[in-house]
N, C-alpha and C positions, 0 to 999 in steps of 0.2 A: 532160758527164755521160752515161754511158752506161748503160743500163737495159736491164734483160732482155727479151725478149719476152713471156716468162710468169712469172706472178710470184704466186705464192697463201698463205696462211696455213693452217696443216690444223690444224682446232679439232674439236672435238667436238660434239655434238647435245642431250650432257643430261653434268651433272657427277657423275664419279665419281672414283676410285681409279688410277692408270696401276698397271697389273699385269704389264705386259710392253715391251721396247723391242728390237725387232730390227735397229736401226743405230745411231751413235753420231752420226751427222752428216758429211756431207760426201762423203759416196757417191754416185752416178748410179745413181738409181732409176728403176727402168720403170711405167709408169702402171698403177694399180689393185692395187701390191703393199701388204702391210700393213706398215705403220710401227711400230705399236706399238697394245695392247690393253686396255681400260679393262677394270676386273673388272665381269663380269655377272652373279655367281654366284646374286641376287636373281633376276633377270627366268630366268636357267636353272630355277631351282626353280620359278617360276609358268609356264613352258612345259610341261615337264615334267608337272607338275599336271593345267594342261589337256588335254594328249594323254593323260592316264588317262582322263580324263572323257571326253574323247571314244571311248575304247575301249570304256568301261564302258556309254555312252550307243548308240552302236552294234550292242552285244550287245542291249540293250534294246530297238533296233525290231527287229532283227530278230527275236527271239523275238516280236515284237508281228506279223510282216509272217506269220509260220508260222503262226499262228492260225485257226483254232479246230485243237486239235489232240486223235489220235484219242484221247488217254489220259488226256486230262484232261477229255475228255466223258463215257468209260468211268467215271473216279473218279466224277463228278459223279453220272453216273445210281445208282451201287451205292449211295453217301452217302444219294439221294431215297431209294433201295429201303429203306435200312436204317431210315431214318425213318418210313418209311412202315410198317415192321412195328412199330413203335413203338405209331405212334397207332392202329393196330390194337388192339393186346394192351390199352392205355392205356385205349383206350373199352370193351374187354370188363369190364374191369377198373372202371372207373366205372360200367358198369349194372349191376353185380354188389353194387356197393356201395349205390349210390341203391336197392337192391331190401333190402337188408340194415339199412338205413337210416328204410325204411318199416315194417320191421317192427320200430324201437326194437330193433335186435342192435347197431346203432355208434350212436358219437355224428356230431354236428353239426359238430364241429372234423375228426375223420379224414374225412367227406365232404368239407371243404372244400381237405385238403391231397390227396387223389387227383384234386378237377377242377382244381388247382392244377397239378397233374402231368400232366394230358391235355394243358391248356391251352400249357404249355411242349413238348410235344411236337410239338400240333400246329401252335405257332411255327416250330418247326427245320424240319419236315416244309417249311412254305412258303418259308425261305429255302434248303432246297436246293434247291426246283423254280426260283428265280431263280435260283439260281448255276445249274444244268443251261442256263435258258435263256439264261443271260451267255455261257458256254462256246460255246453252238450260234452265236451272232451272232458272237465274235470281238469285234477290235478296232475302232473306228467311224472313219471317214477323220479328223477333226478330233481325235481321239487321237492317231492317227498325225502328221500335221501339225504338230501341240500337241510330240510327240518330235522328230522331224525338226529343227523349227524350234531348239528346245534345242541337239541337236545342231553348229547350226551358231554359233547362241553361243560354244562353245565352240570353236570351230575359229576363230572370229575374233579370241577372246583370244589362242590360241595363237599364231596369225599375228604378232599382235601384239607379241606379246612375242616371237617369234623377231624381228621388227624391229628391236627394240632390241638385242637381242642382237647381232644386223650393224651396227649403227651404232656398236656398241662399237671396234671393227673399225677405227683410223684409217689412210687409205689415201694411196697417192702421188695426187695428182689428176691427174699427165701425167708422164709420162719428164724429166727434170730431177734436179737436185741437192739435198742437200738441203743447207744453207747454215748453219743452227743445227745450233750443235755442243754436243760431251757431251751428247747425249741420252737418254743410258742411265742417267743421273745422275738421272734424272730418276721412276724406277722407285719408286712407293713412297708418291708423291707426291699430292696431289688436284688435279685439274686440273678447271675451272670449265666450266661451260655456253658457248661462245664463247670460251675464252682460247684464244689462239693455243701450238697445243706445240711446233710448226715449221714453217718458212717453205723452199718449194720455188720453185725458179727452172728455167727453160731459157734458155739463152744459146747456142741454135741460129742462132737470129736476134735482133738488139738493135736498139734506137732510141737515136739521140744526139740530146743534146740539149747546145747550144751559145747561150752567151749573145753577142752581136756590140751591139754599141755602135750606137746608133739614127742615128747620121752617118754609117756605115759601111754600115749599110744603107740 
Protein backbone atom coordinates (compact mmCIF):
# COMPACT_ATOMS: atom_id res chain seq x y z
CA UNK A 1 0.00 0.00 0.00
CA UNK A 2 1.41 3.09 -0.74
CA UNK A 3 0.43 6.43 0.87
CA UNK A 4 1.26 9.79 0.13
CA UNK A 5 3.49 11.79 2.26
CA UNK A 6 0.94 14.54 2.83
CA UNK A 7 -2.27 14.05 2.97
CA UNK A 8 -5.03 16.75 4.36
CA UNK A 9 -8.84 17.43 4.20
CA UNK A 10 -9.56 21.27 3.49
CA UNK A 11 -12.82 21.93 5.50
CA UNK A 12 -14.05 25.05 6.55
CA UNK A 13 -14.09 27.05 10.12
CA UNK A 14 -17.90 27.89 10.29
CA UNK A 15 -20.82 26.57 7.76
CA UNK A 16 -21.94 28.35 5.05
CA UNK A 17 -22.90 28.56 1.35
CA UNK A 18 -19.83 27.39 -1.36
CA UNK A 19 -20.24 30.61 -3.65
CA UNK A 20 -17.31 30.07 -5.77
CA UNK A 21 -14.85 27.00 -7.04
CA UNK A 22 -11.79 27.72 -8.85
CA UNK A 23 -10.68 24.02 -9.94
CA UNK A 24 -12.57 21.12 -10.60
CA UNK A 25 -10.16 18.51 -9.01
CA UNK A 26 -7.28 16.90 -10.00
CA UNK A 27 -4.90 19.77 -10.61
CA UNK A 28 -1.38 20.41 -8.97
CA UNK A 29 -1.91 23.21 -6.80
CA UNK A 30 0.78 25.34 -5.02
CA UNK A 31 0.32 26.02 -1.37
CA UNK A 32 -1.86 28.86 0.08
CA UNK A 33 -3.88 29.25 -3.35
CA UNK A 34 -7.68 29.55 -2.96
CA UNK A 35 -9.67 26.68 -3.70
CA UNK A 36 -12.95 27.89 -3.53
CA UNK A 37 -15.12 30.69 -1.42
CA UNK A 38 -17.86 30.27 1.05
CA UNK A 39 -20.23 33.46 0.71
CA UNK A 40 -19.41 36.23 3.41
CA UNK A 41 -21.68 38.76 2.31
CA UNK A 42 -23.06 38.84 6.16
CA UNK A 43 -19.74 39.28 8.14
CA UNK A 44 -18.92 41.93 4.82
CA UNK A 45 -21.77 44.14 5.89
CA UNK A 46 -20.85 43.99 9.62
CA UNK A 47 -17.20 44.85 8.65
CA UNK A 48 -18.07 47.32 6.68
CA UNK A 49 -20.38 48.69 9.48
CA UNK A 50 -17.83 48.84 11.86
CA UNK A 51 -15.11 50.84 9.72
CA UNK A 52 -18.08 53.54 9.56
CA UNK A 53 -17.91 53.57 13.23
CA UNK A 54 -14.71 53.70 13.50
CA UNK A 55 -14.46 56.79 10.98
CA UNK A 56 -17.42 58.38 12.55
CA UNK A 57 -15.67 57.61 16.16
CA UNK A 58 -12.37 59.12 15.07
CA UNK A 59 -13.76 62.26 13.76
CA UNK A 60 -15.29 62.45 17.23
CA UNK A 61 -11.92 62.52 19.45
CA UNK A 62 -10.43 64.34 17.39
CA UNK A 63 -12.74 67.17 17.40
CA UNK A 64 -12.62 66.34 21.33
CA UNK A 65 -8.49 66.41 21.04
CA UNK A 66 -8.93 70.38 19.37
CA UNK A 67 -10.68 71.61 22.27
CA UNK A 68 -11.46 74.23 23.78
CA UNK A 69 -11.78 75.96 20.58
CA UNK A 70 -11.57 79.90 19.72
CA UNK A 71 -15.16 80.17 18.34
CA UNK A 72 -17.02 78.26 20.34
CA UNK A 73 -15.60 80.16 23.49
CA UNK A 74 -16.38 83.43 21.37
CA UNK A 75 -20.28 82.03 20.95
CA UNK A 76 -20.33 81.11 24.58
CA UNK A 77 -19.25 84.42 25.88
CA UNK A 78 -21.80 86.66 23.34
CA UNK A 79 -24.81 83.93 24.51
CA UNK A 80 -23.51 85.08 28.71
CA UNK A 81 -23.46 88.74 27.19
CA UNK A 82 -26.90 88.43 25.64
CA UNK A 83 -28.36 87.05 28.91
CA UNK A 84 -26.89 89.06 30.88
CA UNK A 85 -28.64 92.19 29.19
CA UNK A 86 -31.53 90.26 29.71
CA UNK A 87 -31.59 90.17 33.36
CA UNK A 88 -30.68 93.57 33.36
CA UNK A 89 -33.66 95.20 31.43
CA UNK A 90 -35.79 92.10 33.43
CA UNK A 91 -34.84 93.46 36.98
CA UNK A 92 -35.49 97.18 35.69
CA UNK A 93 -38.52 96.04 34.72
CA UNK A 94 -39.46 94.27 38.15
CA UNK A 95 -38.67 97.24 40.27
CA UNK A 96 -40.72 99.24 38.12
CA UNK A 97 -43.49 97.13 38.75
CA UNK A 98 -43.14 96.13 42.60
CA UNK A 99 -43.01 100.18 42.67
CA UNK A 100 -46.41 100.28 40.69
CA UNK A 101 -47.63 97.58 42.59
CA UNK A 102 -47.32 99.49 45.92
CA UNK A 103 -49.22 102.00 44.79
CA UNK A 104 -52.36 99.53 43.97
CA UNK A 105 -51.76 100.67 39.76
CA UNK A 106 -51.29 96.61 39.02
CA UNK A 107 -52.56 93.69 40.29
CA UNK A 108 -50.88 90.78 42.30
CA UNK A 109 -51.20 88.22 39.34
CA UNK A 110 -48.98 90.71 36.69
CA UNK A 111 -46.40 91.14 39.72
CA UNK A 112 -46.12 87.48 39.89
CA UNK A 113 -45.80 86.81 36.09
CA UNK A 114 -42.88 89.59 35.63
CA UNK A 115 -40.68 87.88 38.69
CA UNK A 116 -41.61 84.92 36.99
CA UNK A 117 -39.85 86.24 34.04
CA UNK A 118 -36.76 87.67 35.92
CA UNK A 119 -36.57 84.39 37.51
CA UNK A 120 -36.33 82.44 34.13
CA UNK A 121 -33.92 84.98 32.95
CA UNK A 122 -31.73 84.94 35.43
CA UNK A 123 -31.86 80.90 35.04
CA UNK A 124 -30.26 81.10 31.41
CA UNK A 125 -27.96 84.04 32.44
CA UNK A 126 -26.26 80.96 34.94
CA UNK A 127 -26.27 78.30 32.49
CA UNK A 128 -24.52 80.24 30.02
CA UNK A 129 -21.74 81.18 32.56
CA UNK A 130 -21.46 77.08 32.82
CA UNK A 131 -21.38 76.49 29.34
CA UNK A 132 -18.69 79.56 28.95
CA UNK A 133 -16.92 77.86 31.67
CA UNK A 134 -17.33 74.04 29.88
CA UNK A 135 -15.85 75.68 26.74
CA UNK A 136 -12.74 77.32 28.60
CA UNK A 137 -11.70 73.51 30.45
CA UNK A 138 -12.29 71.50 27.11
CA UNK A 139 -12.42 67.86 27.15
CA UNK A 140 -11.33 66.03 30.57
CA UNK A 141 -8.77 63.07 30.08
CA UNK A 142 -11.23 60.27 31.11
CA UNK A 143 -13.60 61.64 28.26
CA UNK A 144 -11.13 61.29 26.10
CA UNK A 145 -10.14 57.65 27.26
CA UNK A 146 -13.97 56.86 27.87
CA UNK A 147 -13.78 57.81 23.27
CA UNK A 148 -10.61 56.16 22.62
CA UNK A 149 -11.52 53.24 24.33
CA UNK A 150 -14.83 52.96 22.06
CA UNK A 151 -12.90 53.42 19.46
CA UNK A 152 -11.04 50.48 19.68
CA UNK A 153 -14.15 48.35 20.39
CA UNK A 154 -14.91 49.05 17.30
CA UNK A 155 -11.79 48.19 15.49
CA UNK A 156 -11.87 44.81 17.25
CA UNK A 157 -15.28 44.01 15.72
CA UNK A 158 -13.93 44.84 12.63
CA UNK A 159 -10.87 42.79 12.97
CA UNK A 160 -13.00 40.32 13.61
CA UNK A 161 -15.19 40.13 11.24
CA UNK A 162 -12.50 40.65 8.52
CA UNK A 163 -11.39 37.20 9.99
CA UNK A 164 -14.02 35.61 9.14
CA UNK A 165 -14.28 36.85 6.05
CA UNK A 166 -10.37 35.16 5.32
CA UNK A 167 -11.36 32.12 6.71
CA UNK A 168 -14.19 32.14 4.01
CA UNK A 169 -11.15 31.75 1.89
CA UNK A 170 -10.51 27.76 1.46
CA UNK A 171 -6.96 27.37 0.64
CA UNK A 172 -4.36 24.57 -0.74
CA UNK A 173 -2.59 23.64 2.64
CA UNK A 174 0.79 22.63 0.74
CA UNK A 175 1.77 22.20 -3.11
CA UNK A 176 -0.07 18.84 -4.04
CA UNK A 177 -2.97 17.61 -5.95
CA UNK A 178 -6.11 17.89 -5.44
CA UNK A 179 -7.60 14.32 -5.67
CA UNK A 180 -11.54 15.09 -5.27
CA UNK A 181 -12.90 15.58 -8.30
CA UNK A 182 -16.00 17.67 -9.87
CA UNK A 183 -15.60 20.09 -7.59
CA UNK A 184 -17.27 22.82 -9.31
CA UNK A 185 -20.40 20.79 -9.08
CA UNK A 186 -20.26 21.53 -5.89
CA UNK A 187 -21.16 25.44 -6.27
CA UNK A 188 -24.22 26.42 -4.70
CA UNK A 189 -24.25 24.09 -2.25
CA UNK A 190 -24.06 24.25 1.86
CA UNK A 191 -21.15 22.91 3.21
CA UNK A 192 -21.07 22.30 7.15
CA UNK A 193 -18.72 23.40 9.99
CA UNK A 194 -15.83 20.56 9.48
CA UNK A 195 -17.03 18.62 6.46
CA UNK A 196 -14.46 17.93 4.32
CA UNK A 197 -14.84 19.73 0.38
CA UNK A 198 -11.57 18.25 -0.67
CA UNK A 199 -8.79 16.11 0.06
CA UNK A 200 -5.20 17.33 -1.02
CA UNK A 201 -2.15 14.85 -1.31
CA UNK A 202 1.60 15.27 -2.32
CA UNK A 203 3.27 12.27 -3.63
CA UNK A 204 6.80 13.88 -3.79
CA UNK A 205 7.60 11.46 -1.28
CA UNK A 206 5.38 8.19 -0.18
CA UNK A 207 5.53 5.47 2.64
CA UNK A 208 4.88 1.83 1.67
CA UNK A 209 3.34 -0.13 3.52
CA UNK A 210 3.65 -3.97 3.04
CA UNK A 211 2.10 -6.88 4.89
CA UNK A 212 4.81 -10.00 4.97
CA UNK A 213 3.53 -13.13 6.89
CA UNK A 214 5.01 -13.37 10.62
CA UNK A 215 7.29 -16.67 9.42
CA UNK A 216 8.72 -14.78 6.93
CA UNK A 217 9.79 -12.45 9.25
Amino acid sequence: VIIPGKQQEITSNYPGIIKEVYFNGGETVTADTPIAVLDSSEFEYQRNLYAYKMKEQAAIIENMQAKPRPEEHLLALRSLEIEKTKVKFSEAKLQRTRELFNKDAISLEELADIEKQYNVDKMQEEERTANLALTDVGVTPEELEAATAKLQRFREMRDYYQRLIDQAVLRMPFTGILTTLHLKQKIGSFLEKGEPFALAENTESVIAQINIPEVDI
